[in-house]
N, C-alpha and C positions, 0 to 999 in steps of 0.2 A: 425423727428425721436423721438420715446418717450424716456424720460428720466430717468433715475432711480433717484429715493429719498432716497434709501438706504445710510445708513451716511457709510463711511469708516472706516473698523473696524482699532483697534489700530493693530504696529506689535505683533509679539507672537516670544518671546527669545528662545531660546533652554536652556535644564539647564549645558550644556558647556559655554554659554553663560551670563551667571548668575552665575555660577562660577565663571568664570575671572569678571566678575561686585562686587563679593563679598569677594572675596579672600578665600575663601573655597573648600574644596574637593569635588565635586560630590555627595559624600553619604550624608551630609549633607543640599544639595539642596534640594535631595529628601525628607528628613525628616523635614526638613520647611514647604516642602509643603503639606506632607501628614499631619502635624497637624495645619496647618493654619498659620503658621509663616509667608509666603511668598504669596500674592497671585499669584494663579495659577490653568489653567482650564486642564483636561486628553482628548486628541486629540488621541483616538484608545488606543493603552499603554506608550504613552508618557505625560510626563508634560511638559505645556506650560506656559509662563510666560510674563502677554503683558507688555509690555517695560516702557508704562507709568506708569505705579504702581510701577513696579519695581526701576525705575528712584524717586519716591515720597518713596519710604522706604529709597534708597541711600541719598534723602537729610535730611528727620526723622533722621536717625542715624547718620550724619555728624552732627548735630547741637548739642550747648551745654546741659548738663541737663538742666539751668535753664530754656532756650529758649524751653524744650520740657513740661517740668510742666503743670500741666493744672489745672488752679484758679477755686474756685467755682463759679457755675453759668457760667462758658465757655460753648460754644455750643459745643465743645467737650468731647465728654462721658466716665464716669469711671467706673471702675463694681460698682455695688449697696453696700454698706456696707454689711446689714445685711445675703445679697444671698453671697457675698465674705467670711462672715466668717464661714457659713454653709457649705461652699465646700471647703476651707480649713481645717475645721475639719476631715471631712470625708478622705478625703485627707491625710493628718496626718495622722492619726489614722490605717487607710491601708497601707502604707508607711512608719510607725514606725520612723518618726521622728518630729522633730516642725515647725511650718509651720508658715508663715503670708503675710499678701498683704499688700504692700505699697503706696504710691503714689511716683511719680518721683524725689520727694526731700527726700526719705527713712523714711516720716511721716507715722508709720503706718493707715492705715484703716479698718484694725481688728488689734481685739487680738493678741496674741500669742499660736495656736492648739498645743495641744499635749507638752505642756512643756516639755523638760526633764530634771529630777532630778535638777542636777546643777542650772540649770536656774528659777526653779521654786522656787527652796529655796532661790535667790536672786532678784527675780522678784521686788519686793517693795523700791530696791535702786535705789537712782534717778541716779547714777553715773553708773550702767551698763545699763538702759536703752541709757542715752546720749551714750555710746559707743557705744548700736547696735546700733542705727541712724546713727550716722558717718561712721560706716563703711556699711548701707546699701546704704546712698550717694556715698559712694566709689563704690559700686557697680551698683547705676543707671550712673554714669558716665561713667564706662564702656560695651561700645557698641558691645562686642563680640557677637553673638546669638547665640552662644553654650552656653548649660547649662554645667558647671563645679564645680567643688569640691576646693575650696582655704580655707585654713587655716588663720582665721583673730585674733584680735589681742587677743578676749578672749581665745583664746587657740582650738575652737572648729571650723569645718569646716562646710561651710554655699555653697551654689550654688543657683541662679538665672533666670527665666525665663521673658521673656515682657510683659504686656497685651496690646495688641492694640486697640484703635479706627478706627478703615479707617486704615490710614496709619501714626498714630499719636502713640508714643507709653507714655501709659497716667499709668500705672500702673506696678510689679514687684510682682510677687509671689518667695518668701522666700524661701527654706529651713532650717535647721540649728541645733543645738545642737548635731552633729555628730562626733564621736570621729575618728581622724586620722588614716591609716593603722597601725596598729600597737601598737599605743596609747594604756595603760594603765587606762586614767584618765577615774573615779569615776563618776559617776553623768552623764554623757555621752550615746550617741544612738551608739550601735559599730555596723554596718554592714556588713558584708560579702559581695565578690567580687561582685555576683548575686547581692545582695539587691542593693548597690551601680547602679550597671547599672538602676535596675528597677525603682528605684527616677528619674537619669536623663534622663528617658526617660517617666515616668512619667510626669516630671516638665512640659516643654511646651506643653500635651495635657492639665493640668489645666489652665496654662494659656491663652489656644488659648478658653476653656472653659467661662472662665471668661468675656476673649472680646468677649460672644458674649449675656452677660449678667452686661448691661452697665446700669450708673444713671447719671444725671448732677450734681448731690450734693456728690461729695466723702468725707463727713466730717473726716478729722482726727481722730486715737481714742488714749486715752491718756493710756499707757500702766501700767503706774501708780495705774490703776483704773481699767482696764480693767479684765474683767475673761479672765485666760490664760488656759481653759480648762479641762480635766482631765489629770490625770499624769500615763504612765506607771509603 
């Protein structure tokens, strides 16, 4: 009897399925998938979701930041510096707020896009840069994959996306310099309901962007020094 060669394809989850894998709602699966967050292939009008990838993002995201880090020279890939701060300009700049890409230890890898006011008049203290790194660290440690709006300690509200390699997540595009509902403060990006939504839903198609525009050398850049843009 002849024999087939055909390798055995992997299972394929349901996104109920993946759901309960993730602890999220439904609307959210679909939106991992539709920007690349989740891999996933469309079987008629459904999304599919084969088990083993999915299984390899559940243990990506259970591990610590520093275990996710990826050193230079790693065969694992980061976005390219200078295509990262190109698309985070533009990005900004349409999105009317300040933008920047990280590596996994909240070192950035650009600049700082679209400074706003506040920040750009203090851009050259070494003591507010150290602050945003700590709390962009605060932020690669948390593994939620919804992009969200939190208020941090400078006063101004920042939210987050992943960039991944494979199933490695090697990089964090920025938000930030956003003033809170209602917020008053000066120097600040105020938003409206709409604009608000439009960032985060913005956020992770730049980031799914980004991975798919990787380098091995994600050199650090020192914010210190670096051009943080033009300023609204």
């Amino acid at each position: 009897m002849h024999q087939s060669h055909l390798q055995p394809q992997p299972p394929l989850l349901s996104a109920r399925q993946v759901q309960s894998k993730l602890g999220v709602d439904r609307s959210t699966v679909y939106r991992m998938a539709e920007d690349g967050r989740l891999p996933a292939v469309k079987v008629g009008r459904q999304w599919r979701f084969p088990a083993d990838l999915i299984d390899d993002v559940l243990r990506v995201d259970a591990a610590p930041r520093r275990a996710r880090s990826v050193p230079t020279g790693s065969a694992v890939a980061a976005p390219q510096p200078d295509v990262a701060a190109s698309v985070a300009q533009i990005a900004a700049d349409l999105l009317g707020v300040m933008m920047v890409v990280t590596d996994m230890d909240g070192q950035p890898i650009t600049g700082v896009a679209n400074p706003c006011p506040w920040f750009a008049e203090r851009s050259d203290d070494p003591d507010l840069i150290d602050a945003c790194v700590a709390e962009w660290q605060q932020l690669a440690d948390d593994t939620d994959f919804e992009p969200r709006f939190a208020e941090g300690a400078l006063g101004f509200e920042c939210a987050r996306a992943f960039v991944r390699s494979g199933t490695s997540l090697v990089a964090m595009v920025l938000v930030g310099g956003i003033a809170a509902p209602g917020s008053r403060t000066a120097g600040l990006y105020h938003l409206d309901d709409d604009s608000r939504r439009r960032v985060l839903t913005a956020l992770p198609r730049v980031a799914a962007a980004l991975s798919r525009v990787t380098s091995r050398d994600p050199r650090p850049t020192d914010l210190r020094t670096a051009d943080t843009g033009s300023q609204r």
